[in-house]
C-alpha positions in Angstrom: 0.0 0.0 0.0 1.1 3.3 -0.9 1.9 5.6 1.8 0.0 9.0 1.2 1.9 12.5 0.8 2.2 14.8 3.1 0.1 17.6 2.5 1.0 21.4 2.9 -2.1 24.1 2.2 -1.1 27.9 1.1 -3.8 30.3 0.0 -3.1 34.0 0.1 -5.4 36.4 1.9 -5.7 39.8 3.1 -6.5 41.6 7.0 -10.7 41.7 5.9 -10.7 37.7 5.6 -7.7 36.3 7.4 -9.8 35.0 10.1 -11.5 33.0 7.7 -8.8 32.3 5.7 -7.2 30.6 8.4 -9.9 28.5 8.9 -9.7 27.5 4.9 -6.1 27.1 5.1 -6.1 24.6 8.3 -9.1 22.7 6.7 -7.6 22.1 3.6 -4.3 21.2 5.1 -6.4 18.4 7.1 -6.0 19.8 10.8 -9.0 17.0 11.7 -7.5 14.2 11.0 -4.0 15.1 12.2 -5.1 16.4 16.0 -7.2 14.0 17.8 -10.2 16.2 19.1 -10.3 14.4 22.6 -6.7 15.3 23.7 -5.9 19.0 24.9 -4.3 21.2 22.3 -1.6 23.2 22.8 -0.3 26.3 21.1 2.8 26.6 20.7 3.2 31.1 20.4 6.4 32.5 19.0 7.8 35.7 20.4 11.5 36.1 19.0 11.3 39.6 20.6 9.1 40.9 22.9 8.6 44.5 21.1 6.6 44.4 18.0 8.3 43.8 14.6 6.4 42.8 11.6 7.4 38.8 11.1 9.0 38.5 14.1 6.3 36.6 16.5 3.4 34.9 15.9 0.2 37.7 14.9 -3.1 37.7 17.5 -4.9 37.1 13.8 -3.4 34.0 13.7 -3.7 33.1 16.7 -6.9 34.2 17.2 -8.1 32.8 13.7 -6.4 29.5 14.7 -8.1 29.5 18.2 -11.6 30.1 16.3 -11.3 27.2 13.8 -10.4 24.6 16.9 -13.3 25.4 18.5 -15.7 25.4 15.7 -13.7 22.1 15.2 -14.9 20.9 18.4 -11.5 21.1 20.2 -12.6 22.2 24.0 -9.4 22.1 25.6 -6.9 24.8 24.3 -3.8 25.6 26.1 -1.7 28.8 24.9 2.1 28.1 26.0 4.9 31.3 25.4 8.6 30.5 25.6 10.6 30.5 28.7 13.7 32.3 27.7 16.8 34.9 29.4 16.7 37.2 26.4 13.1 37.9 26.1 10.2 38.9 28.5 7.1 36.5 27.9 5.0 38.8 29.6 5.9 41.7 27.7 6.1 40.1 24.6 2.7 38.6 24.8 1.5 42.1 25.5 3.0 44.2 22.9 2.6 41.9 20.4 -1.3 41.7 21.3 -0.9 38.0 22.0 -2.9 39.4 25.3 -5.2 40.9 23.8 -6.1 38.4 21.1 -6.1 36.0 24.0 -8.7 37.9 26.0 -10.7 37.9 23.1 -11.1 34.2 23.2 -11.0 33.6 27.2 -8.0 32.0 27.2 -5.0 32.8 29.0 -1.0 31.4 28.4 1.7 29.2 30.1 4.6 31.0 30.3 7.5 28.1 30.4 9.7 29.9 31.9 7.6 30.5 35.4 9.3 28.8 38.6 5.8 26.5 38.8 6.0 25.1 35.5 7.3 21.8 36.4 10.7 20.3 34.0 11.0 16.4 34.1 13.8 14.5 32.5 12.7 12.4 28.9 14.7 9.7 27.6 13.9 9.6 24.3 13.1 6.4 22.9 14.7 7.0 19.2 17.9 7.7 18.4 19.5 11.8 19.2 22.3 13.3 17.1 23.6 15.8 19.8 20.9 17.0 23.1 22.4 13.7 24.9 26.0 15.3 24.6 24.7 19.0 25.0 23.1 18.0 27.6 24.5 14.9 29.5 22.5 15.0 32.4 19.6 14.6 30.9 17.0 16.0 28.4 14.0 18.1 30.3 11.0 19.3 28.5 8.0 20.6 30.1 5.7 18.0 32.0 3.0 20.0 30.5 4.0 18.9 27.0 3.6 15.1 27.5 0.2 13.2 26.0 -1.1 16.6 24.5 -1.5 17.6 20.4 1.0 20.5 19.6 -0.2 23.3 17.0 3.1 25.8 15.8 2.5 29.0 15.6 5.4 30.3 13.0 5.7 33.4 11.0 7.8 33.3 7.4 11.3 34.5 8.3 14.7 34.3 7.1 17.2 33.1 10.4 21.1 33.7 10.7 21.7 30.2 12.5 19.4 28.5 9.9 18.6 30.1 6.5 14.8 30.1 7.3 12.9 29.4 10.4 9.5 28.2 10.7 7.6 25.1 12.4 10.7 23.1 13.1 12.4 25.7 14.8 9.1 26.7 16.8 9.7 23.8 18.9 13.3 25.1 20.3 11.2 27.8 22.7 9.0 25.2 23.8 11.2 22.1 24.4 14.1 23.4 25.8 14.4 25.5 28.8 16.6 28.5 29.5 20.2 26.9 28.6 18.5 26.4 24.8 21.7 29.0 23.4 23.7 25.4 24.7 22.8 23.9 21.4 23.3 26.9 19.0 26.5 25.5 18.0 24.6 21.9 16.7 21.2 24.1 15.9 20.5 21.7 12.8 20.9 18.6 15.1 18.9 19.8 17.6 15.8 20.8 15.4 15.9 17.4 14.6 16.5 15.5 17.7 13.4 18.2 18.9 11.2 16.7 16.1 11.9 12.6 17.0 10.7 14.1 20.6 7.6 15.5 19.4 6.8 12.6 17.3 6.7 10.4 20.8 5.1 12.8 23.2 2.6 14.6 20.9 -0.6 12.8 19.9 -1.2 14.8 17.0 1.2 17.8 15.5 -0.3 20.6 13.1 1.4 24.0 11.9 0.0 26.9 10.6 2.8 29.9 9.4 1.9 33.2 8.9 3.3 35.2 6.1 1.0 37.9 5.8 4.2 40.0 6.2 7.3 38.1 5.6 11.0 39.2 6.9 14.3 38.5 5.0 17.6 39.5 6.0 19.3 38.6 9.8 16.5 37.3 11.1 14.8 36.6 13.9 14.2 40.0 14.3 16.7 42.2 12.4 15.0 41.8 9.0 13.1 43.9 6.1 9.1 42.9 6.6 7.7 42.4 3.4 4.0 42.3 2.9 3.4 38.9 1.4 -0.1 38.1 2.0 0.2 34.3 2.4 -0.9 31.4 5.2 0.6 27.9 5.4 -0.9 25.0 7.0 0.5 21.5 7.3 0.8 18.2 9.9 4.2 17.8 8.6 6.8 20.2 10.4 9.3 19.5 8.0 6.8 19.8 4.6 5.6 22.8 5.5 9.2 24.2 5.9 10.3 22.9 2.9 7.2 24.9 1.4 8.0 27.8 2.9 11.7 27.9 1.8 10.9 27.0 -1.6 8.6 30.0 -1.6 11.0 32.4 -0.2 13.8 31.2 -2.7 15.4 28.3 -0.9 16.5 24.9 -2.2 15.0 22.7 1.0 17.4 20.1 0.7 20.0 22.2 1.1 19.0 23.2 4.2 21.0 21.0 6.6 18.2 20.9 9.3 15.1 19.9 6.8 18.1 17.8 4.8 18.4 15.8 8.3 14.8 15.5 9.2 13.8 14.1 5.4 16.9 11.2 6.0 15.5 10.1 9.8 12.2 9.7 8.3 11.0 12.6 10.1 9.1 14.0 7.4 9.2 15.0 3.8 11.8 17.7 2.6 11.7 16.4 -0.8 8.8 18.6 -2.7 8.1 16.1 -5.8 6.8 14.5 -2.7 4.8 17.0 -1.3 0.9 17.4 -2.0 0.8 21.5 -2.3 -3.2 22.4 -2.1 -4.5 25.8 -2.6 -2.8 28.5 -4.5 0.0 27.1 -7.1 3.1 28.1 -6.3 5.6 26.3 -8.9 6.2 29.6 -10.2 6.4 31.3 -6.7 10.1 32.4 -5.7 10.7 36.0 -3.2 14.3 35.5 -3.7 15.0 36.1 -0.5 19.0 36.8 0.3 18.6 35.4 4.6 22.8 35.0 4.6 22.8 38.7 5.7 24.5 39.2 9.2 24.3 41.8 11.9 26.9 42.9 14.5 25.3 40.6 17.0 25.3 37.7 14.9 28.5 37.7 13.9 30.0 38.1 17.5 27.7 34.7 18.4 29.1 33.0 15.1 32.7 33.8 16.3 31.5 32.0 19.8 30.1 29.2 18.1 32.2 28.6 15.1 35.3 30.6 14.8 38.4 32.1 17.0 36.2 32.3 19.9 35.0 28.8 20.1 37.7 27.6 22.7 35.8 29.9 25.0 32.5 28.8 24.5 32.2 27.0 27.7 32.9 29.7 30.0 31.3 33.0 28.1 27.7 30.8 27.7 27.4 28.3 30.1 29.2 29.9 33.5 28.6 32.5 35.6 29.3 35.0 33.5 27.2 33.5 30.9 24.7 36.8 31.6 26.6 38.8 29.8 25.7 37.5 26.6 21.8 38.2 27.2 22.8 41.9 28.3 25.0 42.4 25.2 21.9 41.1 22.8 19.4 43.3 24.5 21.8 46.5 24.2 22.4 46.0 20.6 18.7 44.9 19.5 16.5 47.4 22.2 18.9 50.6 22.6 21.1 50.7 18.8 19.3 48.4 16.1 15.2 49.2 17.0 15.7 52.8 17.4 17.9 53.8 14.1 16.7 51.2 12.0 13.3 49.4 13.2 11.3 51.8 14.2 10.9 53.7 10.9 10.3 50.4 9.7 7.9 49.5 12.1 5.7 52.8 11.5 5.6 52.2 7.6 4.0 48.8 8.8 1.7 50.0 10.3 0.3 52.2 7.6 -0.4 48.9 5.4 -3.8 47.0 6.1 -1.7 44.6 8.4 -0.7 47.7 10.5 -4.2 48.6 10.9 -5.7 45.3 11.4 -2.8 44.7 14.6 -3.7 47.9 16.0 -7.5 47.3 16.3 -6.7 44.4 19.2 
């Protein structure tokens, strides 16, 4: 018997419909069938900054229009979780990127992972890891939380400096690791993938849906140019719909050492002659996104984790001093790179349709 493709939906859509597009998007991608409807749901937010940048953290649309479909889907139990990290504020993230108030909107309220009474048990994965046993030879902790529930990712389309692109894969890193995640930076491929073999034991059901209503290329996470784009992805394949997406933005996916990975393990399909693409037809589709670009920032942490610096590693991230790393990052991004460069770019934003549309939550 033939084993069925994977299936990735795209449609394009603009701030009057997105809630319903959304739903469209997550229907025809199969959300049903791929997230059992008597098993709590989680939501896995992204905040890669906890100010608001276009492209940069998940949008209250989507996860207000993903949070509208489950429940007309009959999905009672919904549990919004927000990363635990040192460089970002949850709580202010969730607020100024209207996760709050999207939130509110729906009665629901989020786990922030990185609380003191969010309880971290050690997993033994059952199949096979390329590098968290080393990184972390203690053990592997993930959130007790995380265990026996469906997962639904809640990426944006982005360019990354660690990884080309970043998208439903990389969603995971905020959600399974804890605050010593920057340990694996070195190995981020790896890790996305050892991350995905953990999903695919503790997770019921896995679903993503990436927003790319305005898309960022350049050093991303948060450094990038938004681009109004227009477009929503929905797939139960992590890896497919990343492949998607980076054949979208101009990316060969099996070039990508982390999809690459994740296509060989069995993981899911990188491969997009095996892909089922419903919805719009993108064959033609390519943003020619650069995503190589680097910033001051990014090149000091390259130099840490690939280059002169890398016999230091050890003591500048995982001592004592380690702090000085999550000072250094907020200095450049908050007080130098927002003010002279992402503001302005933040106020044309929010002149488009988009702009207007996050400013009415």
């Amino acid at each position: 018997m033939q084993t069925p493709k994977p299936k990735v939906a795209v449609i394009y859509t603009a701030p009057q419909t997105v809630l319903s597009d959304i739903g469209s998007v997550m229907e025809l991608a199969g959300y049903r069938a791929a997230l059992p409807p008597d098993v709590p749901t989680l939501l896995k937010i992204n905040i890669s900054w906890q100010r608001y940048y276009p492209a940069c953290s998940t949008t209250p649309w989507q996860l207000e229009g993903v949070i509208q479909t489950l429940r007309q889907g009959g999905y009672r139990e919904i549990i919004p979780a927000q990363n635990g990290t040192v460089v970002v504020n949850s709580y202010e993230g969730e607020l100024k990127n209207k996760h709050l108030a999207a939130l509110e909107k729906c009665g629901l309220k989020s786990v922030h992972l990185g609380d003191p009474g969010v309880e971290w048990v050690k997993y033994e994965p059952q199949g096979k890891m390329l590098v968290l046993d080393k990184v972390f030879p203690k053990g592997i902790r993930i959130p007790a939380l995380f265990k026996g529930k469906n997962i639904v990712h809640l990426p944006t389309m982005k360019t990354h400096v660690f990884t080309t692109m970043t998208g439903a894969m990389k969603n995971a890193f905020g959600g399974l690791l804890n605050e010593r995640r920057h340990w694996t930076h070195s190995v981020i491929h790896e890790t996305l993938v050892d991350l995905l073999t953990i999903q695919r034991e503790i997770h019921p059901g896995i679903f993503a849906v990436m927003d790319g209503t305005f898309a960022g290329d350049g050093p991303g996470p948060r450094a990038m140019r938004p681009l109004l784009k227009n477009t929503l992805l929905a797939s139960a394949d992590p890896v497919a719909i990343d492949a998607v997406a980076a054949k979208i933005m101009g990316f060969d996916p099996m070039s990508l050492a982390f999809l690459r990975l994740a296509h060989e393990g069995g993981l899911g399909c990188a491969d997009l002659s095996q892909i089922e693409i419903v919805g719009e037809d993108i064959s033609r589709v390519n943003w020619r996104f650069q995503g190589a670009e680097e910033t001051l920032a990014s090149r000091g942490q390259k130099l840490i984790y690939h280059g002169a610096l890398q016999p230091l590693e050890h003591l500048l991230l995982r001592t004592f001093i380690a702090p000085w790393s999550y000072a250094a990052s907020r200095l450049y991004f908050d007080f130098f790179w927002y003010p002279f460069v992402g503001r302005g770019r933040v106020q044309e934003a929010m002149k488009t349709g988009w702009g207007k549309l996050f400013q009415s939550y």
